[in-house]
C-alpha positions as CSV (number, residue, x, y, z in Angstrom):
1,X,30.1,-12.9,46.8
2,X,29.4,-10.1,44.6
3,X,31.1,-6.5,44.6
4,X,31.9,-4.0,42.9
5,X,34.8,-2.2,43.5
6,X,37.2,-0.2,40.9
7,X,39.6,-2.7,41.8
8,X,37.4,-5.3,41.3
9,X,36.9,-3.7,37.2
10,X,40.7,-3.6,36.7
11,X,40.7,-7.4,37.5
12,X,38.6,-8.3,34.9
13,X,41.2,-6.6,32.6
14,X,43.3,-8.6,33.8
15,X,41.5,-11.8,33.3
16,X,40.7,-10.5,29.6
17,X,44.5,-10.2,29.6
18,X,45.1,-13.7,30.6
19,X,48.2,-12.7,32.9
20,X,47.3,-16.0,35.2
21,X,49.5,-14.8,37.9
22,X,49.1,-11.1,37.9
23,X,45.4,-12.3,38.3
24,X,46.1,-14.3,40.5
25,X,47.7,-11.9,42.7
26,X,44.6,-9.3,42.0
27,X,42.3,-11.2,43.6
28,X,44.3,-11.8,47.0
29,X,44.3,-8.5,47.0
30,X,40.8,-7.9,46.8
31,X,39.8,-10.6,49.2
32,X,41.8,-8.6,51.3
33,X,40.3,-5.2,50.5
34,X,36.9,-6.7,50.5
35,X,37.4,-8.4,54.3
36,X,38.9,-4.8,55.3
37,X,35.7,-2.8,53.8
38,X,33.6,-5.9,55.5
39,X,35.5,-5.8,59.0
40,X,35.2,-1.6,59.0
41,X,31.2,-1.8,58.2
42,X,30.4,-4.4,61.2
């Protein structure tokens, strides 16, 4: 799934950054964005 989302830019700083578990923890939190922004546009 692709989308672009600020958040989703400030996780690829953190990938770049290598911090495994602030990653990690970024992208829970934009799967749950995403299914929010998904659930309010159905």
């Amino acid at each position: 799934i692709l989308f672009q989302v600020p958040q989703y830019e400030h996780l690829q700083i953190l990938i770049c950054n290598g911090n495994s578990l602030t990653t990690l923890a970024g992208v829970e939190h934009i799967k749950r964005l995403w299914k929010l922004d998904v659930g309010n546009n159905q």
